[in-house]
N, CA, C and O atoms as CSV, one atom per row, in Angstrom:
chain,resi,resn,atom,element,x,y,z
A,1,UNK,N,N,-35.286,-8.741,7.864
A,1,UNK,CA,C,-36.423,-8.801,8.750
A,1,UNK,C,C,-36.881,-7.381,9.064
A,1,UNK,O,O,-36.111,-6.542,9.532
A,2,UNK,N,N,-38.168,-7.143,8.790
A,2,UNK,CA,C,-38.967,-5.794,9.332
A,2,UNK,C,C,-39.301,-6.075,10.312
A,2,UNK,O,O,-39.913,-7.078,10.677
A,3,UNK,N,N,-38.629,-4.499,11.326
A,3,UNK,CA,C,-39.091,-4.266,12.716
A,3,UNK,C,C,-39.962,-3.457,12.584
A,3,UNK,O,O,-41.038,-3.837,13.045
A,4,UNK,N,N,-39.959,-2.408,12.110
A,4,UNK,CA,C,-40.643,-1.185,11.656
A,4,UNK,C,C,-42.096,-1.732,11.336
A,4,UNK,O,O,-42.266,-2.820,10.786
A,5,UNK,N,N,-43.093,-0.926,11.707
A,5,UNK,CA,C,-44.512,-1.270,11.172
A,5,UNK,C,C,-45.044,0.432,10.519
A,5,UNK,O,O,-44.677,1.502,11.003
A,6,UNK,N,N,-45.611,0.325,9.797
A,6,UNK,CA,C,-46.914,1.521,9.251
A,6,UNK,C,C,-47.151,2.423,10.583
A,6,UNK,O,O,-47.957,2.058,11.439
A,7,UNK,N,N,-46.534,3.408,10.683
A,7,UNK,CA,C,-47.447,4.460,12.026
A,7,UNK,C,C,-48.591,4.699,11.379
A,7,UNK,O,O,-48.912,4.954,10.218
A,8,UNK,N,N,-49.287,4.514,12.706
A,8,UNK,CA,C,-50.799,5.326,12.355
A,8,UNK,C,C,-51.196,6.739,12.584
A,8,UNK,O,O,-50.577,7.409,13.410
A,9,UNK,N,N,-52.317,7.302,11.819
A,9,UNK,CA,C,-51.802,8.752,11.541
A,9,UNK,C,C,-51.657,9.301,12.698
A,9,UNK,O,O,-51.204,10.437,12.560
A,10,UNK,N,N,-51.897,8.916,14.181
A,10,UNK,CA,C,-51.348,10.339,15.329
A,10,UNK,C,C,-49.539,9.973,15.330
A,10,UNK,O,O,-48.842,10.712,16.025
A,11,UNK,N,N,-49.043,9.147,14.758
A,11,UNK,CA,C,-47.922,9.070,14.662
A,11,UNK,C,C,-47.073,10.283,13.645
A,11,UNK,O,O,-46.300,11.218,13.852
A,12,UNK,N,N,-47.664,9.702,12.568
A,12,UNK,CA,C,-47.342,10.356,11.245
A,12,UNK,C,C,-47.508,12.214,12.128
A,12,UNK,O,O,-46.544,12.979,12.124
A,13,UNK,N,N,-48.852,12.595,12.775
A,13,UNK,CA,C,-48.930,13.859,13.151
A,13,UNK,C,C,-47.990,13.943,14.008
A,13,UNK,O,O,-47.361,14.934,13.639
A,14,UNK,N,N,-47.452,13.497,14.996
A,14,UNK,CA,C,-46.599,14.036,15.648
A,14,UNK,C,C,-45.234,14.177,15.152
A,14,UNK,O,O,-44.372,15.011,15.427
A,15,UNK,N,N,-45.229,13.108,14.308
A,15,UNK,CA,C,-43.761,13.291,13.400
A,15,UNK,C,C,-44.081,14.989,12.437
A,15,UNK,O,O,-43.409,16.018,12.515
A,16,UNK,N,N,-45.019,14.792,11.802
A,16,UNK,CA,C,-44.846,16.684,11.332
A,16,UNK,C,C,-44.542,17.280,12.662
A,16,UNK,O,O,-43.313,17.333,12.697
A,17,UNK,N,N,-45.005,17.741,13.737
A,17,UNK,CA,C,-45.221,18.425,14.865
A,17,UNK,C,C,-43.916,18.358,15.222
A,17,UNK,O,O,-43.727,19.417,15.820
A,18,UNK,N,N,-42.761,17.659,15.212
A,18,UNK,CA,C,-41.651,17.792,15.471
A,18,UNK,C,C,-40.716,18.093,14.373
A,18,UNK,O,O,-39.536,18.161,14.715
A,19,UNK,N,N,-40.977,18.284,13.152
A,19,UNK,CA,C,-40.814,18.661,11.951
A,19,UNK,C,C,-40.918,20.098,12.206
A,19,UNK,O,O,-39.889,20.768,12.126
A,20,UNK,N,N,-42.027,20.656,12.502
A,20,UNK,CA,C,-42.433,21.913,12.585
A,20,UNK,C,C,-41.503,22.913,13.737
A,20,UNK,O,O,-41.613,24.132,13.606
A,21,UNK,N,N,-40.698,22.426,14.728
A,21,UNK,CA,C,-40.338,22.887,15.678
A,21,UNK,C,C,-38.710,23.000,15.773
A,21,UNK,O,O,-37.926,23.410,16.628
A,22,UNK,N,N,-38.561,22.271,14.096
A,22,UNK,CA,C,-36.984,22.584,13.734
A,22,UNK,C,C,-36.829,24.004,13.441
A,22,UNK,O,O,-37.666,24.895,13.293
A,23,UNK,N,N,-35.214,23.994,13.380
A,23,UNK,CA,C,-35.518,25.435,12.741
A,23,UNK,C,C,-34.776,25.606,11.427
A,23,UNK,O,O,-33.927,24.723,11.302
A,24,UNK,N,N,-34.810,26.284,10.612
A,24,UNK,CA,C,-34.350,25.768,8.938
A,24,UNK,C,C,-33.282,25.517,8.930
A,24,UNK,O,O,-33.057,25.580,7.722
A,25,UNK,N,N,-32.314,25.243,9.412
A,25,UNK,CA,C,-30.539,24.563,9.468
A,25,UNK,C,C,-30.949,23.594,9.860
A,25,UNK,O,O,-30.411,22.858,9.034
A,26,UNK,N,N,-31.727,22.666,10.746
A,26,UNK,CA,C,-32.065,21.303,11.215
A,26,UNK,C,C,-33.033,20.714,10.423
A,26,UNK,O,O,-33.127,19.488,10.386
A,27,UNK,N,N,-34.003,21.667,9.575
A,27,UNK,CA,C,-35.238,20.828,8.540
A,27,UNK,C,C,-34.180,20.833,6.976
A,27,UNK,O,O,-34.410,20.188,5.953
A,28,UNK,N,N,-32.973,21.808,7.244
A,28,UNK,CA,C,-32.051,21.739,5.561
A,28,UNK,C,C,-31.317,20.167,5.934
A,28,UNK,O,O,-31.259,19.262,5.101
A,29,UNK,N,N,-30.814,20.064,7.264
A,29,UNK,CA,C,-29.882,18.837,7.398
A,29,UNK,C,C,-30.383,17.288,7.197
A,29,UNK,O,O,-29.813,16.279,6.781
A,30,UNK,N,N,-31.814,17.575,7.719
A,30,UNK,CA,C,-32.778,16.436,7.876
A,30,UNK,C,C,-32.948,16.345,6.245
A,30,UNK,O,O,-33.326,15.191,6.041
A,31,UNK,N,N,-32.871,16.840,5.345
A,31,UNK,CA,C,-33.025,16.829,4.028
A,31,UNK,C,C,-32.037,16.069,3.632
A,31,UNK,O,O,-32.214,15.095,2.900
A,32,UNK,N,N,-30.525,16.561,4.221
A,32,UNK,CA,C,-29.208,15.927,3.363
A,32,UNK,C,C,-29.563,15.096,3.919
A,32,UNK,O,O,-29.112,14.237,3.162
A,33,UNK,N,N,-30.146,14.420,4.847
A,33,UNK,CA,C,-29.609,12.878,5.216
A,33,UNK,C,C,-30.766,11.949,4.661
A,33,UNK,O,O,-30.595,10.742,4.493
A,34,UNK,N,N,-32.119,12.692,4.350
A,34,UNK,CA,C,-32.876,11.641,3.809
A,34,UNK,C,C,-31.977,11.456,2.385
A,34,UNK,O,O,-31.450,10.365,2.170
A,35,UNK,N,N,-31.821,12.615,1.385
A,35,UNK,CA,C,-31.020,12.692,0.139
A,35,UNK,C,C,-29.662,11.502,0.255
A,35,UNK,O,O,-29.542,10.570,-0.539
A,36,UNK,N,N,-28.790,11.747,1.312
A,36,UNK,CA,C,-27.789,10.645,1.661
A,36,UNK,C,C,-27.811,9.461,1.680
A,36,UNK,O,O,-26.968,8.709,1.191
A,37,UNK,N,N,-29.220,9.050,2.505
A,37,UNK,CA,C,-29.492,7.487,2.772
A,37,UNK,C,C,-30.500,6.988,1.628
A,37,UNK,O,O,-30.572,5.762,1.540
A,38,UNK,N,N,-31.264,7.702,0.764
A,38,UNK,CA,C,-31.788,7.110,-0.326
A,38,UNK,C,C,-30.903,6.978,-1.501
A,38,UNK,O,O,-31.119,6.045,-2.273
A,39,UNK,N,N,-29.672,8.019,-1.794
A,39,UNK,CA,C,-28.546,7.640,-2.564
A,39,UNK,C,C,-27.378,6.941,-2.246
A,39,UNK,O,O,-26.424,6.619,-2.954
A,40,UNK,N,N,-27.661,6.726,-0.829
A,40,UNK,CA,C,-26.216,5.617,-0.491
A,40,UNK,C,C,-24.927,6.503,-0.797
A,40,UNK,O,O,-23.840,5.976,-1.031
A,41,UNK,N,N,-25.126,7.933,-0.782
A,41,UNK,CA,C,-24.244,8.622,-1.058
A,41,UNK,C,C,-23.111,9.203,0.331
A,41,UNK,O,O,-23.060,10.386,0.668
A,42,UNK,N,N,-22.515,8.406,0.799
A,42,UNK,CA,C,-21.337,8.405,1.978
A,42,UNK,C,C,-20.295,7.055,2.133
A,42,UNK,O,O,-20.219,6.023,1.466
A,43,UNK,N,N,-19.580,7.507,3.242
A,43,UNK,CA,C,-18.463,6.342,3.985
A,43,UNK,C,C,-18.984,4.982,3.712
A,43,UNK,O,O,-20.198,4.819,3.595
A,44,UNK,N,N,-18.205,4.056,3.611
A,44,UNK,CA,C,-18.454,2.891,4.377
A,44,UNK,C,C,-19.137,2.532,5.353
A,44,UNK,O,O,-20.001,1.680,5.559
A,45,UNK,N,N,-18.572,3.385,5.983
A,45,UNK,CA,C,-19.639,3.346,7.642
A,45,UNK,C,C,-20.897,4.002,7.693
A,45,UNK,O,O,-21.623,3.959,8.687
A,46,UNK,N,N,-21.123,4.497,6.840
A,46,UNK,CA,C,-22.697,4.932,6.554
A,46,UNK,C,C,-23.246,4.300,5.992
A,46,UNK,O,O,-24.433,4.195,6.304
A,47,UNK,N,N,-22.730,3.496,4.825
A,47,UNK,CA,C,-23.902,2.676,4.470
A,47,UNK,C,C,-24.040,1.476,5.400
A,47,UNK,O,O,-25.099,0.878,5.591
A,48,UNK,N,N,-22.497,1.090,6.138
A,48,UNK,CA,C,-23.222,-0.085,6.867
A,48,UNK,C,C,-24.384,0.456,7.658
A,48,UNK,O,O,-25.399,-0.240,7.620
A,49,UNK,N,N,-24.436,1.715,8.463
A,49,UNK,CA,C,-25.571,1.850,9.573
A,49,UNK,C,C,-26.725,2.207,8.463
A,49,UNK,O,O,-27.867,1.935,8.835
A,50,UNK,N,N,-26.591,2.789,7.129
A,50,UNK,CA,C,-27.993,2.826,6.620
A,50,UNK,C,C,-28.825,0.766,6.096
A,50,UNK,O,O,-29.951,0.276,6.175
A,51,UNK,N,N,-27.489,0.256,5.627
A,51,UNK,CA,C,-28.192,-0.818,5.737
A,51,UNK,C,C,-28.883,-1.613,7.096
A,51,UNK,O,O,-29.996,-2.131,7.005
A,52,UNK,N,N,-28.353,-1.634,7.939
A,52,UNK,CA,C,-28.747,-1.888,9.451
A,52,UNK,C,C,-30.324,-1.301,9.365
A,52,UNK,O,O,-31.290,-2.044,9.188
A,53,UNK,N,N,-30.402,-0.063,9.499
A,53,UNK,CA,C,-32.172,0.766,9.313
A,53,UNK,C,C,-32.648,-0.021,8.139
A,53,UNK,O,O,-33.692,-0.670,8.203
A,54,UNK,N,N,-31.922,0.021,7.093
A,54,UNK,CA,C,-33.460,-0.146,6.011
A,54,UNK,C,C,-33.670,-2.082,5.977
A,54,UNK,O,O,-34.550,-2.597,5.288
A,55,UNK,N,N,-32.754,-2.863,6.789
A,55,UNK,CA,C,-33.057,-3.895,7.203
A,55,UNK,C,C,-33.951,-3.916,8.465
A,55,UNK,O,O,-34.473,-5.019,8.633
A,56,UNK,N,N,-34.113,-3.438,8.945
A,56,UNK,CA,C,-35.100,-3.502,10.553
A,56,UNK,C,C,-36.250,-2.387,9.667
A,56,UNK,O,O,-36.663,-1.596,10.515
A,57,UNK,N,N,-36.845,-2.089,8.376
A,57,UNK,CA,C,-37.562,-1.059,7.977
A,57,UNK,C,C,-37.967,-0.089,7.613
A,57,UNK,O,O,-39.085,0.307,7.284
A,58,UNK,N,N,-36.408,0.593,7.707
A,58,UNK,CA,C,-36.326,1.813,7.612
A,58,UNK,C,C,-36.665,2.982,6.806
A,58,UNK,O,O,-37.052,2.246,5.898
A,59,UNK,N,N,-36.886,4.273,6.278
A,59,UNK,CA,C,-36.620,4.174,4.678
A,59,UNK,C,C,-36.133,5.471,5.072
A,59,UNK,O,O,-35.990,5.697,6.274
A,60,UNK,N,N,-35.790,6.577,3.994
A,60,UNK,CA,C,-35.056,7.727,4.238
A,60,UNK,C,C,-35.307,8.539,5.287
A,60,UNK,O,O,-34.499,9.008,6.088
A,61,UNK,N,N,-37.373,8.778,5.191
A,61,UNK,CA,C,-37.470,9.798,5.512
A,61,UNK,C,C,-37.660,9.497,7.482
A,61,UNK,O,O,-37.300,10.300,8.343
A,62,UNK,N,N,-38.057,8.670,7.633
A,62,UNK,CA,C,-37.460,7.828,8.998
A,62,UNK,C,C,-36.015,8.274,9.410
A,62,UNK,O,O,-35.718,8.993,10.364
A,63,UNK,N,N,-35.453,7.885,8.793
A,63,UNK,CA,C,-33.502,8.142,9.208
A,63,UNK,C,C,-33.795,9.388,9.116
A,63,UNK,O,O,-33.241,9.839,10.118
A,64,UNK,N,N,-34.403,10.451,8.477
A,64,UNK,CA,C,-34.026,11.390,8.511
A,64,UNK,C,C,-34.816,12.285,9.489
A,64,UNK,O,O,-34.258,13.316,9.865
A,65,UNK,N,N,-35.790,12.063,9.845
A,65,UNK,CA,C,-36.711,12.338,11.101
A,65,UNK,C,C,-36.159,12.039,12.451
A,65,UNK,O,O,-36.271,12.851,13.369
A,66,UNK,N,N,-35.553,10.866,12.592
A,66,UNK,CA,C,-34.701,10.502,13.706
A,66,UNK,C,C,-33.784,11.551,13.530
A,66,UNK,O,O,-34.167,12.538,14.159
A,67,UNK,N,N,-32.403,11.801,12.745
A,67,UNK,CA,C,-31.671,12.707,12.800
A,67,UNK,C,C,-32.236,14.013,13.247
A,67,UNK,O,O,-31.737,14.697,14.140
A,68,UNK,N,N,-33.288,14.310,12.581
A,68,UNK,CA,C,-33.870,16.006,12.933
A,68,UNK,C,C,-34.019,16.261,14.663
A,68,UNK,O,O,-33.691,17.213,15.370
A,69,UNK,N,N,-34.783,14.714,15.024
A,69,UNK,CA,C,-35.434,14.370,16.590
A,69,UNK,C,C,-34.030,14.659,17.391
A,69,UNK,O,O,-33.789,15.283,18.425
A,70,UNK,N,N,-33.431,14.131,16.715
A,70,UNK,CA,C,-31.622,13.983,17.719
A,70,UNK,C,C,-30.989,15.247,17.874
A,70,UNK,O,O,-30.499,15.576,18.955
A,71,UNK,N,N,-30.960,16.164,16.615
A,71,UNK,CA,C,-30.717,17.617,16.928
A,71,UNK,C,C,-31.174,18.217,17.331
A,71,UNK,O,O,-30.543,19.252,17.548
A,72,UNK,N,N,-32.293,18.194,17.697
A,72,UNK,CA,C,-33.366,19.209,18.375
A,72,UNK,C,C,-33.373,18.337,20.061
A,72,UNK,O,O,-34.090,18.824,20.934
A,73,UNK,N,N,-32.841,17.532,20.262
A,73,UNK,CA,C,-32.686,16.861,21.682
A,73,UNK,C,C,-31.251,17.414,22.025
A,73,UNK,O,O,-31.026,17.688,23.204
A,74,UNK,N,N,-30.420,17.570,21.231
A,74,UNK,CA,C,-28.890,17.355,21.455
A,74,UNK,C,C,-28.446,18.910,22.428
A,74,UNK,O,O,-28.452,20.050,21.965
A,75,UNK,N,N,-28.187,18.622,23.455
A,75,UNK,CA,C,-27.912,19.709,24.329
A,75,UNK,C,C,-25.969,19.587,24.499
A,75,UNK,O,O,-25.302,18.561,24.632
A,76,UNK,N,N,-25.440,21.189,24.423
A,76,UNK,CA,C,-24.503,21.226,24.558
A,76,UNK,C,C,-23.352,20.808,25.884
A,76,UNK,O,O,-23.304,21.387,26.969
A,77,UNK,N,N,-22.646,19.876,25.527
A,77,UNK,CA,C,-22.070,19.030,26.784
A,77,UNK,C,C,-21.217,20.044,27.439
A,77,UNK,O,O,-21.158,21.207,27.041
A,78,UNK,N,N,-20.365,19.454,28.743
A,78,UNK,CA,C,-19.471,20.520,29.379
A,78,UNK,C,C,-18.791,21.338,28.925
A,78,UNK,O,O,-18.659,22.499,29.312
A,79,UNK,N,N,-18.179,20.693,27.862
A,79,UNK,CA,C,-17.099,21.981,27.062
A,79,UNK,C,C,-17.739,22.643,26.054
A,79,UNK,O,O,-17.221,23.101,25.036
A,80,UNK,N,N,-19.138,22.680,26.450
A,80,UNK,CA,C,-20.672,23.496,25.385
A,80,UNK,C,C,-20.554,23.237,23.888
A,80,UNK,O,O,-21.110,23.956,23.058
A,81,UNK,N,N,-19.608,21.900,23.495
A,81,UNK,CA,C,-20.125,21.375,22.409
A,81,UNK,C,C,-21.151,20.509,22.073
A,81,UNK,O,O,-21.386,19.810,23.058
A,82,UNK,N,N,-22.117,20.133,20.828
A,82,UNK,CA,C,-22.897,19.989,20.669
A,82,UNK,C,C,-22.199,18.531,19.837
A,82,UNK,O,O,-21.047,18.592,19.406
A,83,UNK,N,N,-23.002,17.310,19.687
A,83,UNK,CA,C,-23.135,16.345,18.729
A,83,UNK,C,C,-22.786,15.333,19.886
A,83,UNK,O,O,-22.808,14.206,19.392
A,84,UNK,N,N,-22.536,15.292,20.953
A,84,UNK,CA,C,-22.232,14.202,21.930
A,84,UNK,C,C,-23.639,13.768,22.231
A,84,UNK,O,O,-24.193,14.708,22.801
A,85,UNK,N,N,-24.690,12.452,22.053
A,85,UNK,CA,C,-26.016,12.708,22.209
A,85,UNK,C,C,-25.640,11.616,23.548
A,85,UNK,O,O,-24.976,10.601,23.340
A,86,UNK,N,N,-26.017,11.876,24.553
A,86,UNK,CA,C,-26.412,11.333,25.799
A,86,UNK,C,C,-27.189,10.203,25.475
A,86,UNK,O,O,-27.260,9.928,24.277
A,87,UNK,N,N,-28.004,9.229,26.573
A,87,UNK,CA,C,-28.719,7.963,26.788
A,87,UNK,C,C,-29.821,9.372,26.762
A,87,UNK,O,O,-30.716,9.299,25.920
A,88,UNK,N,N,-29.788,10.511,27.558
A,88,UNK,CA,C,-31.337,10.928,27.729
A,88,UNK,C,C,-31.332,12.118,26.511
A,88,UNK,O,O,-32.182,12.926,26.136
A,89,UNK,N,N,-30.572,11.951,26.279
A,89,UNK,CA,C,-31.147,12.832,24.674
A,89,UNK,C,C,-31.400,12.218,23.630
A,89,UNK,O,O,-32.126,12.810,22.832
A,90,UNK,N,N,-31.028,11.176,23.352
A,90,UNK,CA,C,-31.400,9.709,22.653
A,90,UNK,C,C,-32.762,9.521,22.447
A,90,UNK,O,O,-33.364,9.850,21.425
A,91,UNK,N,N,-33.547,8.647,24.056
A,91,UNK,CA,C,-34.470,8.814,25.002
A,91,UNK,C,C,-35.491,10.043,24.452
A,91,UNK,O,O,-36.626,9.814,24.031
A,92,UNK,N,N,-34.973,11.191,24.519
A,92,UNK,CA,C,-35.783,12.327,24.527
A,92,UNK,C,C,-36.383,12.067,22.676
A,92,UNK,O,O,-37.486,11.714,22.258
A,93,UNK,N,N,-35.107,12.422,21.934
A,93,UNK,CA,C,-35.498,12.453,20.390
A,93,UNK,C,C,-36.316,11.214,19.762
A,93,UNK,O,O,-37.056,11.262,18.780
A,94,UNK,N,N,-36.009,10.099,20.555
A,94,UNK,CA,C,-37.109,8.433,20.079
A,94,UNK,C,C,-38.603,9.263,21.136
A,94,UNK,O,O,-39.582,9.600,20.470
A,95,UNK,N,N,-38.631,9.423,22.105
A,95,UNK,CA,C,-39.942,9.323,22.410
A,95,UNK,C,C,-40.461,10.668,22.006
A,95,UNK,O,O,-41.605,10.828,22.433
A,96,UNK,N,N,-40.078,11.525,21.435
A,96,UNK,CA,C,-40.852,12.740,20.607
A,96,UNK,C,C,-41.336,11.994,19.006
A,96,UNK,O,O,-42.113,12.620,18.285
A,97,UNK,N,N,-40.860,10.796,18.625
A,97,UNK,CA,C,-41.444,10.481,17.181
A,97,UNK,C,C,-42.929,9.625,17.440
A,97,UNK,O,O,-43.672,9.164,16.574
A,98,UNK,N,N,-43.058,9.590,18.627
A,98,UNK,CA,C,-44.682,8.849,18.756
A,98,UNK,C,C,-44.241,7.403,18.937
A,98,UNK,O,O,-45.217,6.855,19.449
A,99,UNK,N,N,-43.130,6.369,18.757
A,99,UNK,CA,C,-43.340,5.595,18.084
A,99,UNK,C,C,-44.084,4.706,19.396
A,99,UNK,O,O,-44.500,5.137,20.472
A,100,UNK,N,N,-44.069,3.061,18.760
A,100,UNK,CA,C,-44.729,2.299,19.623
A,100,UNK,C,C,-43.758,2.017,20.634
A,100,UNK,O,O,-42.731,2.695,20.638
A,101,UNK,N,N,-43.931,1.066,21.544
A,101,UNK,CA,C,-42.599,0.871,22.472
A,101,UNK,C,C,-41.920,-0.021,21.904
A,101,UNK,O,O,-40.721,0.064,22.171
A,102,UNK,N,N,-42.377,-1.365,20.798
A,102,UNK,CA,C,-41.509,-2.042,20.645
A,102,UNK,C,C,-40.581,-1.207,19.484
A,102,UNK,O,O,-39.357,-1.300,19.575
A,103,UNK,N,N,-41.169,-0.405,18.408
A,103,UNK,CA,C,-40.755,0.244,17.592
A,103,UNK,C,C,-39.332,1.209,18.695
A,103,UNK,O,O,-38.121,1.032,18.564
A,104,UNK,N,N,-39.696,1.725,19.231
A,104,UNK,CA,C,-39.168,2.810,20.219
A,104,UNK,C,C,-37.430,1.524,20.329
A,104,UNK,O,O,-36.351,1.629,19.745
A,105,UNK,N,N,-37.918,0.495,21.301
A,105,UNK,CA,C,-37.171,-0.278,21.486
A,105,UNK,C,C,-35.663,-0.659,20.499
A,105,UNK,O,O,-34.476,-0.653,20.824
A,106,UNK,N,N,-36.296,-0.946,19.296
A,106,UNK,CA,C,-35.387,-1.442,18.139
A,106,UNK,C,C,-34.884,0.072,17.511
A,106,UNK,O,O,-33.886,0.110,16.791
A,107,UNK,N,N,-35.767,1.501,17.886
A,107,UNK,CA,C,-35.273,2.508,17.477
A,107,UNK,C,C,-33.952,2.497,18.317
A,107,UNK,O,O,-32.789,2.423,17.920
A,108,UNK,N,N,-34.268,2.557,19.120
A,108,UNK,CA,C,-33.131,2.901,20.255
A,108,UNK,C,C,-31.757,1.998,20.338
A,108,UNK,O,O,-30.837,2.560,20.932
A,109,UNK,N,N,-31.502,0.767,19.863
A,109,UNK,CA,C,-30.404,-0.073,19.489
A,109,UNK,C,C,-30.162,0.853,17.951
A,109,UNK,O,O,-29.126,1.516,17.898
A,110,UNK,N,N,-31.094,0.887,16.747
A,110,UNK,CA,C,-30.323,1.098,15.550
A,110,UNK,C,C,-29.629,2.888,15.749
A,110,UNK,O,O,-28.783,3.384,15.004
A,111,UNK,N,N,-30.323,3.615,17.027
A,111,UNK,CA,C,-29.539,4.753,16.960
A,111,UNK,C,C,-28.189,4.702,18.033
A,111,UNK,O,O,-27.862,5.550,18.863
A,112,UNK,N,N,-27.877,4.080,17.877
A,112,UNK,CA,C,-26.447,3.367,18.740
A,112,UNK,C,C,-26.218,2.974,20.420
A,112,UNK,O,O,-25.140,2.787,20.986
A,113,UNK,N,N,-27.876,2.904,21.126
A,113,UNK,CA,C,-27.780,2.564,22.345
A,113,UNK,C,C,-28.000,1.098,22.377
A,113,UNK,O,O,-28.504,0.226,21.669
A,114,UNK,N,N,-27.242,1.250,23.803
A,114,UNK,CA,C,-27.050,-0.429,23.965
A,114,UNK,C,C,-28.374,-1.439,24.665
A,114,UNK,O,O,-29.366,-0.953,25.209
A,115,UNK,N,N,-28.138,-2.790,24.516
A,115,UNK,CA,C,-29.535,-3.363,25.061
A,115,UNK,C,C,-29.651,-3.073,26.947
A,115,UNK,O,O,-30.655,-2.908,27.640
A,116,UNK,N,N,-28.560,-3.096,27.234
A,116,UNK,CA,C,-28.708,-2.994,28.688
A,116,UNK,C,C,-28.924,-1.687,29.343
A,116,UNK,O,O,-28.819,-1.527,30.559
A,117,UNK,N,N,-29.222,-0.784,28.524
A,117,UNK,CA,C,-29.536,0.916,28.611
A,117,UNK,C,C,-30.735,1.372,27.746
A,117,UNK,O,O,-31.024,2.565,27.650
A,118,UNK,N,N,-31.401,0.427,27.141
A,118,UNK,CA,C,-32.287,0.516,26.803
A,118,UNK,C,C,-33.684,0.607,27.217
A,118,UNK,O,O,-34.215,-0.447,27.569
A,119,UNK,N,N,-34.645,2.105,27.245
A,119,UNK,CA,C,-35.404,2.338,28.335
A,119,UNK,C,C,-36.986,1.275,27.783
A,119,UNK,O,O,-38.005,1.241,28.473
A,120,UNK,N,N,-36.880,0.755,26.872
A,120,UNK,CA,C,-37.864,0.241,26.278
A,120,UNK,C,C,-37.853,-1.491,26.259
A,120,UNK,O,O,-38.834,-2.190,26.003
A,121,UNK,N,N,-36.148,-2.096,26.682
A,121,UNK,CA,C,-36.179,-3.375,26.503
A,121,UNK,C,C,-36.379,-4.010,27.190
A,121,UNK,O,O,-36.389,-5.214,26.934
């Protein structure tokens, strides 16, 4: 079942616009992971969560735009490590891709938040 619909182009623009504001270690990574999820090239547990996306619509460069959105949200936690993504850094990286709210919504479950923390459900 497709959740995902066609953005329309102020979508598509804001997705460059947050493209543009990586910085080349986050636009090189956003690369491996579109490269990753169009070759199915990882864990077990990666392809289950890439099948999960490209069942709700997904396609690489999506997964891999979300990833870019998430690093560029991801603020360093108490012990000033980085990759722990919060509900509001989550939050932050879905509502920088433009999307719609229901889009936003089903974004926000396939990037591992729950329905009852969900700012869109």
């Amino acid at each position: 079942m497709t959740i995902f619909m066609s953005p329309p182009p102020f979508q598509r623009l804001r997705r460059v616009l947050v493209a543009r504001r990586a910085s080349e270690e986050q636009l090189k990574d956003a690369k491996e992971d579109a490269y990753k999820f169009a070759t199915r090239a990882g864990s077990e547990k990666d392809q289950e969560r890439w099948d999960r996306w490209e069942d709700a619509g997904m396609d690489a460069g999506m997964y891999a735009l979300y990833q870019l959105a998430k690093d560029m949200a991801d603020q360093p936690n108490e012990s000033g490590n980085l990759g722990t993504i919060t509900n509001e850094e989550r939050e932050e990286a879905i509502r920088s891709l433009g999307l719609s709210r229901r889009d936003s919504s089903a974004m926000w479950i396939l990037a591992g938040g729950s329905e009852k923390s969900n700012p869109w459900g």
